[in-house]
C-alpha positions in Angstrom: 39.0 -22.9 -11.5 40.1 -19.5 -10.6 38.5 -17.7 -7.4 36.9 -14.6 -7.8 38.8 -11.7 -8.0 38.3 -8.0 -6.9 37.8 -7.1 -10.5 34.9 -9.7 -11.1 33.1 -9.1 -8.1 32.9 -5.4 -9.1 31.6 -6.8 -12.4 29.1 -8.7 -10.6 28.2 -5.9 -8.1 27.5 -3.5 -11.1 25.7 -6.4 -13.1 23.4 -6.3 -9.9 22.9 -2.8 -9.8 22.1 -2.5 -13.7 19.7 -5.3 -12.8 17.9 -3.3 -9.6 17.6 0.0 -12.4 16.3 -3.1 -14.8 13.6 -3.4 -12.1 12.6 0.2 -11.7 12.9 1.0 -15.4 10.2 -1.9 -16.6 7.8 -2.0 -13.8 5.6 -0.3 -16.1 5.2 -2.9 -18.8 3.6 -5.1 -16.1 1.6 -2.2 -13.9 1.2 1.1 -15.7 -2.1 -0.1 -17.3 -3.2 -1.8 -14.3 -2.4 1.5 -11.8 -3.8 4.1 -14.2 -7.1 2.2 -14.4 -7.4 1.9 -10.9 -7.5 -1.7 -10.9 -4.9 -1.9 -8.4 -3.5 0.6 -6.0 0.1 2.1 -6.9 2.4 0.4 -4.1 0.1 -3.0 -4.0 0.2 -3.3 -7.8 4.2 -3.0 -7.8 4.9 -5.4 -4.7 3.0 -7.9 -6.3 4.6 -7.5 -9.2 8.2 -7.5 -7.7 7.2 -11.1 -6.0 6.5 -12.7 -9.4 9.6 -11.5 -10.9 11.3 -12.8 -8.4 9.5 -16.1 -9.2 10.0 -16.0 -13.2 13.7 -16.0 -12.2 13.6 -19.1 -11.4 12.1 -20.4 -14.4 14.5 -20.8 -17.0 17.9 -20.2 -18.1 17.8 -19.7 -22.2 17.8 -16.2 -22.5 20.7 -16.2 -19.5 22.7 -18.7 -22.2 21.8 -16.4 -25.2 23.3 -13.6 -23.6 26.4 -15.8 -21.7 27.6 -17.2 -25.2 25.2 -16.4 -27.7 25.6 -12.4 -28.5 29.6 -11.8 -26.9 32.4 -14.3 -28.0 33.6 -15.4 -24.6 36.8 -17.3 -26.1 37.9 -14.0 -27.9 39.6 -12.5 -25.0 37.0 -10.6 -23.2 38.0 -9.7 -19.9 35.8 -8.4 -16.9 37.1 -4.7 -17.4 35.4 -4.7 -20.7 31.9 -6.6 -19.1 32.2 -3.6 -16.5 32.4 -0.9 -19.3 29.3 -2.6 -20.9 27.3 -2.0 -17.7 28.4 0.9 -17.2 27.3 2.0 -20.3 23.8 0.7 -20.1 23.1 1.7 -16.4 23.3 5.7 -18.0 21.4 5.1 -20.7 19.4 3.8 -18.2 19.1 6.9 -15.6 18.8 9.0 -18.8 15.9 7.7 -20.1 13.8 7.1 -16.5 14.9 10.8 -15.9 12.9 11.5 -19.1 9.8 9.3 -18.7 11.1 7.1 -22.0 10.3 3.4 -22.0 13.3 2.6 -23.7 14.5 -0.8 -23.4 16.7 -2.1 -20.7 17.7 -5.2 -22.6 19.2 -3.1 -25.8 20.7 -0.8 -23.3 22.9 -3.4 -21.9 23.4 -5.1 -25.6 24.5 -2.1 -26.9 26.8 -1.9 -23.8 28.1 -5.1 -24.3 29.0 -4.5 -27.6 30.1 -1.3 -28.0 32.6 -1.9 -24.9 33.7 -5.7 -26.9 34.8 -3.6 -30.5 36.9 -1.2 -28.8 38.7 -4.5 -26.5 38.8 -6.8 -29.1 37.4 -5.6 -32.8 34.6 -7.6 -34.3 35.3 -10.8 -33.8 34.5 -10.5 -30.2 30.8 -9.8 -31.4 28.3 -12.8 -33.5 27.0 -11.0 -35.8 24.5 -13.1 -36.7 23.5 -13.7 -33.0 23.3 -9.8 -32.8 20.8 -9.9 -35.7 18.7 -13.3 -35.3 18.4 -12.5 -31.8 18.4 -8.8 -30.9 17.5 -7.2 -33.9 15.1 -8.8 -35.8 12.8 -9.6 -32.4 13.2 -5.7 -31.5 11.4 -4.9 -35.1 8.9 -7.8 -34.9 8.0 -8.1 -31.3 6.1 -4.4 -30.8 4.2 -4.8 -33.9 3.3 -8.4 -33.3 2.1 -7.7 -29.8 0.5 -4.4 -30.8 -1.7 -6.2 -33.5 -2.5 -9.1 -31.0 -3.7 -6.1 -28.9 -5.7 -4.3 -31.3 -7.5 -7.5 -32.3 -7.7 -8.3 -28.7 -9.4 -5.0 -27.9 -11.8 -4.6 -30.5 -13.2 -8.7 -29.7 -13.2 -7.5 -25.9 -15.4 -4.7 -27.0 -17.8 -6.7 -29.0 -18.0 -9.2 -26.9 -19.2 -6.7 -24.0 -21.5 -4.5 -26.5 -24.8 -3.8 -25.0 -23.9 -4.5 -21.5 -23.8 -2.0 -18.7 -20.6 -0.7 -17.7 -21.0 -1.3 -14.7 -21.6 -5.0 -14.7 -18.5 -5.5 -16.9 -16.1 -3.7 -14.1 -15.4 -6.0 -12.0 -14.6 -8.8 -14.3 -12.1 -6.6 -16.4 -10.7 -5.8 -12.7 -10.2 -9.2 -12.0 -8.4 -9.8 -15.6 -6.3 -6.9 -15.2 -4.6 -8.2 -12.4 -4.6 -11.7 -13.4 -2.7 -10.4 -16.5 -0.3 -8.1 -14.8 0.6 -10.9 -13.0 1.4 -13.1 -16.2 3.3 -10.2 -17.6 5.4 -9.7 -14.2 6.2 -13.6 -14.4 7.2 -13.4 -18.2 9.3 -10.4 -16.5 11.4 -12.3 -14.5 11.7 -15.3 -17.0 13.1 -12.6 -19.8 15.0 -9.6 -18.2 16.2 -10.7 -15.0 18.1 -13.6 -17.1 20.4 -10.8 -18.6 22.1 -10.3 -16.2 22.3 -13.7 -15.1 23.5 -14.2 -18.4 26.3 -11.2 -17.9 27.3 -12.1 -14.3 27.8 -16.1 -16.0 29.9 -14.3 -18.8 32.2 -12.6 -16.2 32.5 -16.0 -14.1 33.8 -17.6 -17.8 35.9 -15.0 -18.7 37.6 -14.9 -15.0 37.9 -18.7 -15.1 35.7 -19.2 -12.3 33.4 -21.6 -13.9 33.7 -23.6 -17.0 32.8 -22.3 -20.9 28.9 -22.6 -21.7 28.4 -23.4 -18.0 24.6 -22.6 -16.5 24.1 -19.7 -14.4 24.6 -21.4 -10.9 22.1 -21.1 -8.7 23.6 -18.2 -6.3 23.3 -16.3 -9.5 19.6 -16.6 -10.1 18.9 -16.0 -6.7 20.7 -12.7 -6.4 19.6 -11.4 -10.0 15.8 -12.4 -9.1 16.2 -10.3 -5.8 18.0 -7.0 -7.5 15.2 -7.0 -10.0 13.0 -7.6 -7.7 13.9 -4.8 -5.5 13.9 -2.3 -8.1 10.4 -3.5 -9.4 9.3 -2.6 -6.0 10.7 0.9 -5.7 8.6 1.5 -8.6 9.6 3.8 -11.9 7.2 5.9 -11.8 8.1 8.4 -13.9 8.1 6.2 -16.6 4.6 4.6 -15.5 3.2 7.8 -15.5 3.7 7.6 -19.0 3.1 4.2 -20.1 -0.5 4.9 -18.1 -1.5 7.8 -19.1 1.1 9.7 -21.9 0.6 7.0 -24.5 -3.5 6.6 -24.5 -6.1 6.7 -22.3 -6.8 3.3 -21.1 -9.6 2.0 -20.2 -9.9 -1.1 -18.4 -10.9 -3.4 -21.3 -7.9 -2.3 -23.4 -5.2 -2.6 -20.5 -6.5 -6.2 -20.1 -6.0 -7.0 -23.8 -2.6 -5.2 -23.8 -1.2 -7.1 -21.0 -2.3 -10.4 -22.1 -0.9 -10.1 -25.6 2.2 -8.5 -23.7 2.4 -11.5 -21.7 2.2 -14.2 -24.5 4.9 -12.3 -26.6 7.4 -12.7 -24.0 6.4 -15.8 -22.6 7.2 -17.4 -26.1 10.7 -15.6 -26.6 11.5 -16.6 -23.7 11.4 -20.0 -24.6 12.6 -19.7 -28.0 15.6 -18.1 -26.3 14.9 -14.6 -27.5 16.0 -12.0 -25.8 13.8 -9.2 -26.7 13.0 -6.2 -25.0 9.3 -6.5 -22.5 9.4 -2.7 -22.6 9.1 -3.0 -26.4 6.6 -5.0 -26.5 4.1 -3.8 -23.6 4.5 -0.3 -25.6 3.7 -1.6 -29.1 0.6 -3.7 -27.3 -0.8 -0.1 -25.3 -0.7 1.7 -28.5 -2.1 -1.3 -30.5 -5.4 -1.4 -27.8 -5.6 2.7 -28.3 -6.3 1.9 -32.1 -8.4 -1.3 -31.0 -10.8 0.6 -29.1 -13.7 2.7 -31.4 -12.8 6.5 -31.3 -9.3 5.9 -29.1 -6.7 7.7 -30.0 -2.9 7.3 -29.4 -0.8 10.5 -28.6 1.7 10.1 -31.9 4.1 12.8 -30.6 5.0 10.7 -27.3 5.1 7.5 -29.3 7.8 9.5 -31.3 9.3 10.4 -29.1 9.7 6.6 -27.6 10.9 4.8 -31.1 13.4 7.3 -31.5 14.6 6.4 -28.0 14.3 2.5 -29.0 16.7 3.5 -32.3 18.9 5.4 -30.3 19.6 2.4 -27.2 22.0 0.5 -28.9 24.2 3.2 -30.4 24.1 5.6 -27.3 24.9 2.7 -24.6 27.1 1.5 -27.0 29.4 4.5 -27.2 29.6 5.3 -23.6 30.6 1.6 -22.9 33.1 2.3 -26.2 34.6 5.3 -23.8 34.7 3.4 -20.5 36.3 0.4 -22.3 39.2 2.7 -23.5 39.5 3.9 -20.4 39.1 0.2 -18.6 42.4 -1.1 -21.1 44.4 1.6 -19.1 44.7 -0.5 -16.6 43.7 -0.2 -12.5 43.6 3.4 -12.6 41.3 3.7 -16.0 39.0 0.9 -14.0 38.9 3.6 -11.2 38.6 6.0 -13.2 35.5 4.9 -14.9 33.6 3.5 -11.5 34.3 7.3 -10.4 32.9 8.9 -13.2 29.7 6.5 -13.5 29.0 7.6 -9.9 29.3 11.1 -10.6 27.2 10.7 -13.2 24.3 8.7 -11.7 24.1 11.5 -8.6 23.4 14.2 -11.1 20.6 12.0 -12.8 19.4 11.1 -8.9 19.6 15.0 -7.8 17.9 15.8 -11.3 14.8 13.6 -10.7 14.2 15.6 -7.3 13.8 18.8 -8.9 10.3 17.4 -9.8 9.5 14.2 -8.0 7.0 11.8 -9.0 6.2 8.9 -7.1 3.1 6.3 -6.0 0.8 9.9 -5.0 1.0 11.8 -8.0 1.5 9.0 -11.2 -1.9 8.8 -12.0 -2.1 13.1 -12.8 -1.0 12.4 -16.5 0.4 15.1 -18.5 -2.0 17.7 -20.4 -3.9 16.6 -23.6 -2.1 17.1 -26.6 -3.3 19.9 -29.3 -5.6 18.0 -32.5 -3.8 17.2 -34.9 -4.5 16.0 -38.1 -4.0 12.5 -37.5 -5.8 12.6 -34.6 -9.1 14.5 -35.6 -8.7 12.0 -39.1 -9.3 8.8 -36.7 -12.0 10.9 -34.4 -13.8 11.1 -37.5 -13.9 7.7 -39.2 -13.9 6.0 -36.0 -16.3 8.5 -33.3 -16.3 7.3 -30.0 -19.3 5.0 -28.9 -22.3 7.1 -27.6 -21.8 8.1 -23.6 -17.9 8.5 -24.0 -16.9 11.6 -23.9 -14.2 13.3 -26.5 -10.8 14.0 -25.3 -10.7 18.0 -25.1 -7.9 20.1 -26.1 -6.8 23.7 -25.5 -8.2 25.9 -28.3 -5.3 28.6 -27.7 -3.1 25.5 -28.5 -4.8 24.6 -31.5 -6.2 27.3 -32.9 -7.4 24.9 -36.3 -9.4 22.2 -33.9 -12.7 21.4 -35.3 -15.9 23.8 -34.4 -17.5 20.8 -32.7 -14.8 20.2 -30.4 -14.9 24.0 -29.4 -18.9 23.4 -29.3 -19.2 20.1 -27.1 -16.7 22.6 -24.6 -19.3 24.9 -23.8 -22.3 23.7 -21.1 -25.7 23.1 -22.9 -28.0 26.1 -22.6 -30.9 25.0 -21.7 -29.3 23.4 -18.3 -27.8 26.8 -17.7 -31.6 28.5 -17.7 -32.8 25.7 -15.5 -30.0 26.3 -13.2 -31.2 30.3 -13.1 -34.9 29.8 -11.8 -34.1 27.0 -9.2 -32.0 30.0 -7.7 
């Protein structure tokens, strides 16, 4: 066995940093529900989240092997240049999308990176296709819609079950369950995404001849992978929470407890099927399946647009800027230098962008303005009202100048209260 080189330890020292922006980009598939019900406080909900990924790190190793020989032929001549370009490629889709709120997925990010950089090195038979589609492909079109029906069931038996009770009797046990599944999605974190890169630092190892074909992640590996993520989990994403919490639906506290328990149970079984789907994925589909579970909820279908066409465009995007760096990375030393150079400059204009409007643990929880009515949105208002005390979502009449009379009506302070209010004074 080979020791490492200079080249594989900058692989392994970009795999970890792709792995900390793995950390900030998905803390909001465990805690966005959880924070923007107020069951948890913002910098308490995400430092207990970071501790359990650090934990579910340390449970297994078959999405680490799905990634390390399952996807990428490691016998086709890959070499650690062309692992770098991958990362690099995923690591700016990365930036882009937190930069924009989107909960795109971290895991396609770095499978398209892998990919796209592995065609330009060495053609297609460096890929399994049929790894690419058993694996990736057909668990990103399943996963979101199985987890956002186990949701929407979820939410609508939550619900009933609590029908005729007093709100306020109900809180503190949906408080307790939030937390308690936050905490199972945070594990099922750590068993699922932090293996990636586990999987991609093992893959650098192999292809260096550092440590033998279809070898385990050693343990150094886990350990360093479980603190990156974990790190990044802590620093919070919160652009993106703010709109997993608040830009998708507004949550309350009985829907983010069905969301993250069917979150939790989706990943938790790909995990140990060895299916390395994407958690940010799946916690999206389950938030927008408990909006449609709970009677007169409504989910904001022009931010869910806006998400799926960010899902469709991961692969293909991180995919051609690993393509790029790749081509650069064959140059030789200098191309390798040229691309770390270039990725740098890159991630400081996404950093210095972000600062033109920060948003951190003080301000997630102000979500963006309510969205005009819509069509589809006053349909479901009117076969599904919301139950009686809950007050309708408003929205700006000079944005919508075709919103329903009543909407315009329940706007306006009753009468009556106003004459009351006039002979007290």
């Amino acid at each position: 066995m080979e020791h490492i080189t200079l080249l594989i330890g900058i692989v392994i020292v970009t795999a970890l940093v792709f792995d900390f922006t793995n950390g900030f980009h998905d803390t909001a598939n465990a805690m966005a529900t959880t924070i923007s019900t107020g069951a948890l406080r913002p910098k308490t909900a995400v430092a207990m989240s970071a501790a359990l990924n650090l934990v579910g790190a340390f449970l297994s190793v078959e999405v680490a092997k799905t990634i390390s020989g399952g996807i990428i032929d490691e016998s086709a001549g890959i070499r650690p240049e062309v692992i770098f370009a991958g990362l690099v490629g995923a690591i700016i889709w990365n930036l882009l999308t937190w930069l924009a709120g989107l909960p795109s997925s971290s895991s396609h990010a770095l499978f398209g990176g892998l990919i796209g950089a592995t065609l330009v090195s060495v053609g297609t038979n460096g890929v399994h296709g049929e790894a690419v589609v058993m694996k990736v492909l057909i668990p990103a079109v399943a996963a979101p819609i199985v987890a956002g029906l186990a949701a929407m069931a979820a939410t609508r038996l939550t619900y009933r079950l609590a029908k005729g009770r007093a709100e306020a009797d109900t809180a503190k046990g949906y408080r307790a369950g939030q937390i308690a599944s936050a905490a199972l999605v945070s594990l099922a974190h750590g068993t699922n995404d932090a293996q990636k890169t586990m999987g991609v630092i093992t893959l650098a190892l192999i292809t260096g001849g550092v440590v033998a074909p279809h070898a385990d992640p050693p343990m150094w590996v886990i350990a360093s992978a479980g603190l990156a993520i974990a790190l990044g989990t802590y620093l919070g994403g919160w652009r993106i929470i703010r709109t997993m919490g608040k830009g998708i639906t507004d949550i309350q506290p009985p829907q983010g407890f069905a969301a993250q328990t069917g979150a939790a149970a989706t990943i938790l079984a790909s995990s140990h099927l060895g299916f390395a789907l994407s958690t940010t994925q799946v916690c999206s589909g389950s938030v927008m399946g408990s909006g449609l579970g709970r009677k007169g909820g409504v989910v904001r279908w022009s931010t869910a647009g806006r998400m799926v066409a960010a899902w469709g465009l991961t692969l293909p995007a991180a995919g051609a800027v690993a393509a790029g760096a790749a081509f650069l990375a064959k140059q030789g030393d200098w191309g390798v230098a040229a691309v770390a150079i270039l990725a740098l400059g890159i991630c400081g204009a996404i950093w210095a962008a972000s600062r033109r409007k920060p948003i951190d643990h003080t301000n997630v929880n102000e979500g963006p303005a309510a969205e005009p009515v819509g069509v589809v949105t006053a349909a479901l208002r009117t076969v599904s009202p919301p139950p009686a005390g809950q007050p309708v979502p408003q929205a700006d009449a000079s944005q919508d100048p075709d919103a329903p009379a009543a909407d315009a009506d329940a706007a306006t302070p009753p009468a009556p209260r106003a004459q009351a209010a006039t002979v007290t004074r």
